[in-house]
C-alpha positions in Angstrom: 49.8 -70.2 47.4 47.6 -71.9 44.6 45.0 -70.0 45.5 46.5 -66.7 45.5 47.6 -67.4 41.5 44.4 -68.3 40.4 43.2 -65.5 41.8 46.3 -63.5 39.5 45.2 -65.4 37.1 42.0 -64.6 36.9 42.5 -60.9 37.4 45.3 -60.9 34.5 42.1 -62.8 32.2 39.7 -59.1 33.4 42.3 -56.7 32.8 42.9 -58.3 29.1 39.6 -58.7 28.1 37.5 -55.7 26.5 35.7 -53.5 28.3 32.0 -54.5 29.1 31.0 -50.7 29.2 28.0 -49.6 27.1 28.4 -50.3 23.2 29.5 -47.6 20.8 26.9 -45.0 20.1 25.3 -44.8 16.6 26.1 -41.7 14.8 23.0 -40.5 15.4 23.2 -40.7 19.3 27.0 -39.7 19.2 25.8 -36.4 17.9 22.9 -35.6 20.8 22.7 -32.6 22.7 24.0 -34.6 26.4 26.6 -36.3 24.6 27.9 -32.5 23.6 27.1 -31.2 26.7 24.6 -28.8 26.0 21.6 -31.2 27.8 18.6 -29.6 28.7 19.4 -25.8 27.4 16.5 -23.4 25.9 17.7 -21.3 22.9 15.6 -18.6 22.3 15.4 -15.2 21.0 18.1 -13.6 22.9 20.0 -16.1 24.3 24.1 -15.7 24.6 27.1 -18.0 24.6 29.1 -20.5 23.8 26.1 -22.6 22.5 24.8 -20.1 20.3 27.7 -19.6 18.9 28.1 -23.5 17.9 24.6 -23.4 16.7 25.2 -20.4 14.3 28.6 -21.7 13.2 26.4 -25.4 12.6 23.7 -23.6 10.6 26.1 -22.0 8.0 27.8 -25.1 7.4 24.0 -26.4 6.7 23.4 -23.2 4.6 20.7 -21.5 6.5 23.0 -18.9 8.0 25.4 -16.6 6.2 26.9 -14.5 8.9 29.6 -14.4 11.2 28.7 -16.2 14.2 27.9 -13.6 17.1 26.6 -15.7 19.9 24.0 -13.8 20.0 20.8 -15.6 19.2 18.4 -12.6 17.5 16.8 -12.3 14.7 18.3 -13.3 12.2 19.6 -16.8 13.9 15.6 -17.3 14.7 14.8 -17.3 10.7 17.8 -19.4 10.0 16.6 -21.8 13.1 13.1 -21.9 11.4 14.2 -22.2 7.7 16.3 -25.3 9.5 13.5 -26.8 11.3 10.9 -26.7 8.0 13.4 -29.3 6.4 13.8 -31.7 9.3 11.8 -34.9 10.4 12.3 -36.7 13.8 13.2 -40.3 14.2 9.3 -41.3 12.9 9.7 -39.0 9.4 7.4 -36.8 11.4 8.0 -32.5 10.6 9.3 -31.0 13.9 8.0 -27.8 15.2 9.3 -24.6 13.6 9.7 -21.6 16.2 13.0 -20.4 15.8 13.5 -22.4 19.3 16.8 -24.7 20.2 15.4 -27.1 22.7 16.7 -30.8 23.0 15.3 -32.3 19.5 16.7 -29.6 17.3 20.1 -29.8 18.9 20.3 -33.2 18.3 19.2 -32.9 14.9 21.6 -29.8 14.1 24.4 -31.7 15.2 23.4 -34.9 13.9 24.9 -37.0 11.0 21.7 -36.6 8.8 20.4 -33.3 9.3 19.1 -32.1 5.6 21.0 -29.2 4.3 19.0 -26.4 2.7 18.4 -26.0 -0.6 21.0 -24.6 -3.3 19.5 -21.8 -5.1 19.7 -21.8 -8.7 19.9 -18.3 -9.2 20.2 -15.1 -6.9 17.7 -12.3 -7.3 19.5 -9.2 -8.3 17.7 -5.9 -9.1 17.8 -4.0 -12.6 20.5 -3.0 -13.8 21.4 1.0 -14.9 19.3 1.8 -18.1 20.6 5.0 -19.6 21.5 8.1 -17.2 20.8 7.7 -14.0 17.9 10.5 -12.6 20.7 11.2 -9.5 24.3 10.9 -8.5 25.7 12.0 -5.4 28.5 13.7 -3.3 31.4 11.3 -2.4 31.6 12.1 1.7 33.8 10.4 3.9 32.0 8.1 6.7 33.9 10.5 9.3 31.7 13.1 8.1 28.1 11.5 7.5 28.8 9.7 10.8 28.3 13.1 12.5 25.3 14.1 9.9 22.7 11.0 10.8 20.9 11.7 13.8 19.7 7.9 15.4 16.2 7.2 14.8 15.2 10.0 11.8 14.6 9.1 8.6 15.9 9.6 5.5 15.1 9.4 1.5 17.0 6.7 -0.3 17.4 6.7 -4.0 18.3 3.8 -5.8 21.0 4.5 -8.7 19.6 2.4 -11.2 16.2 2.5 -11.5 15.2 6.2 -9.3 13.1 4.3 -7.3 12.9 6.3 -3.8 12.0 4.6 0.0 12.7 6.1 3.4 15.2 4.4 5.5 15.8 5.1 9.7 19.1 5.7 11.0 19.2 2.8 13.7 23.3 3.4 14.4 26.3 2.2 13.4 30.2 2.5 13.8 32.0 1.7 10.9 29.1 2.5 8.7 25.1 3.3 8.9 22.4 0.4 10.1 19.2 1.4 8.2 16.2 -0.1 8.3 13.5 0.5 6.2 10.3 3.1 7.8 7.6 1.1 6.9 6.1 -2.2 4.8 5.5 0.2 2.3 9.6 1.2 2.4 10.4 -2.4 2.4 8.3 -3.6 -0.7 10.1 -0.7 -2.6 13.4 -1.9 -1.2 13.3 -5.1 -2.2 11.7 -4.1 -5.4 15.0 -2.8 -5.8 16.9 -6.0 -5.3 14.8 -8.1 -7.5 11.9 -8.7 -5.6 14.0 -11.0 -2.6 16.0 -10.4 0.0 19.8 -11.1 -1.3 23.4 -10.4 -0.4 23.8 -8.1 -3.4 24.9 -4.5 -2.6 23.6 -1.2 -5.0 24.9 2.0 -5.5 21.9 4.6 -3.7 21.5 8.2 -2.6 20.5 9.2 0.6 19.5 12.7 1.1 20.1 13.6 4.4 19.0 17.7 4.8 20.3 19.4 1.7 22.7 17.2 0.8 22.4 13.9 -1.5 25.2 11.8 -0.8 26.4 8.6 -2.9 26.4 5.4 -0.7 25.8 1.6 -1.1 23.0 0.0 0.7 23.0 -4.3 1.0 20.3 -6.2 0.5 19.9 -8.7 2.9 18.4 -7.5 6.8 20.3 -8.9 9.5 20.9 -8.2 13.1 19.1 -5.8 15.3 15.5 -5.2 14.6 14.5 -1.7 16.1 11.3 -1.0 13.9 8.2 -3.0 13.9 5.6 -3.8 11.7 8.0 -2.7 8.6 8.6 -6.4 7.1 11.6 -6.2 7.3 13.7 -8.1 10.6 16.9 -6.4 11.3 18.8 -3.9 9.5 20.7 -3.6 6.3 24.2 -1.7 5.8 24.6 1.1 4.4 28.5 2.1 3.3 29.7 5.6 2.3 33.3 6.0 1.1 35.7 5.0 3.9 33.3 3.0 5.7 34.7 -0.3 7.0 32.8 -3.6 7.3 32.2 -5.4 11.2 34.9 -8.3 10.1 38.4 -7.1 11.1 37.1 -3.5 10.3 38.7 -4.4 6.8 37.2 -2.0 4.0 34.3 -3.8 1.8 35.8 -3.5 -2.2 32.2 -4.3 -3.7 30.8 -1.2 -1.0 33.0 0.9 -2.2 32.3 0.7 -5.5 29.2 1.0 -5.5 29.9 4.4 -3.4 31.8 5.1 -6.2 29.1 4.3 -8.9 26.2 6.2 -7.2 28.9 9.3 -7.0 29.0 9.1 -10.9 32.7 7.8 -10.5 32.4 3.8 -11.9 
């Protein structure tokens, strides 16, 4: 009977005291890819998923990444992956590699308590502004009507508003509104000529002539998504809005769009 409560006892004393388990993880290893259950995964250039869409949603909250999360890991997720990786240093203040790749150290690091945000600009590049009449305004034309007058994979003269400055742009597709990108490098230095020499998130009023018509539009500067054309500098597309286009979030109209549609119609 003794026996049989010491042996209580002694179970009683175990169940009490504190778990002998492994110790708390440091911040640092709390954050690492097994821990978040993403152990051993390769993110490239087209990878889909769940993961993706935690990287993307990781890398805008760093700054490196300014769209809505897609889960799809193209382009524009492999620059912001890069831009990430240029900033970071592993556990020996070593730089890790840059190639727009997701392995096992740049999870851990994305995720991870000290990962180095980027930088705050301290100003944004936007092109000139309008300088006395513009050379060219435009028709104001619904989207439900130059929807059915861009033909995928043409190209078409774009003016820009303020300065006259012309480029040729290709009809890559679009639902709510047109995804251009630009024909060539030569297109592309004149486009971002346009937005003050950088690729930005402004938007400008523009012209496109598509046949006989010139039509007032507004054309964003930042490339994003898809990427259809090569050697063109230029990786993915930019939007272009006519009035009544609508933007990919919620299909919700784009107020600063339109009015630049409404600028380049000679309407502001």
């Amino acid at each position: 009977m003794k026996r049989i409560a010491a042996l209580f006892l002694i179970l009683l004393l175990f169940a009490a005291a504190p778990a002998l388990a492994e110790p708390s993880p440091s911040p640092e290893d709390a954050a690492t890819p097994a821990q978040a259950g993403m152990y051993g995964e390769l993110i490239a250039f087209n990878s889909t998923g769940e993961t993706v869409v935690r990287i993307q949603i990781r890398l805008r909250e760093l700054g490196y990444f300014s769209y809505k999360p897609t889960g799809n890991f193209q382009n524009m997720t492999v620059e912001a992956t890069k831009a990430f990786q240029q900033k970071q240093t592993d556990k020996n203040g070593l730089p890790i590699i840059a190639d727009g790749t997701v392995g096992t150290q740049t999870l851990g690091i994305i995720f991870g308590h000290n990962a180095v945000r980027a930088d705050i600009a301290a100003a944004i590049p936007i092109g000139p502004a309008l300088s006395g009449t513009p050379a060219l305004t435009g028709e104001l034309v619904e989207w439900s009507e130059v929807g059915g007058l861009l033909a995928e994979g043409n190209s078409y003269t774009v003016h820009d508003y303020n300065t006259g400055a012309t480029w040729s742009m290709v009809f890559t597709g679009g639902e709510n509104h047109a995804e251009m990108e630009c024909a060539s490098a030569t297109d592309t230095a004149a486009y971002l000529t346009a937005f003050g020499n950088a690729f930005n998130y402004s938007k400008r009023p523009v012209v496109i002539e598509i046949g006989e018509r010139k039509i007032a539009a507004s054309l964003q500067g930042y490339p994003h998504g898809d990427d259809e054309i090569s050697g063109n500098d230029m990786a993915g597309h930019a939007c272009m809005f006519f009035n009544g286009s609508f933007s990919h979030v919620g299909g919700l109209p784009d107020v600063e769009h339109q009015a630049m549609v409404y600028k380049a119609a000679g309407r502001a």
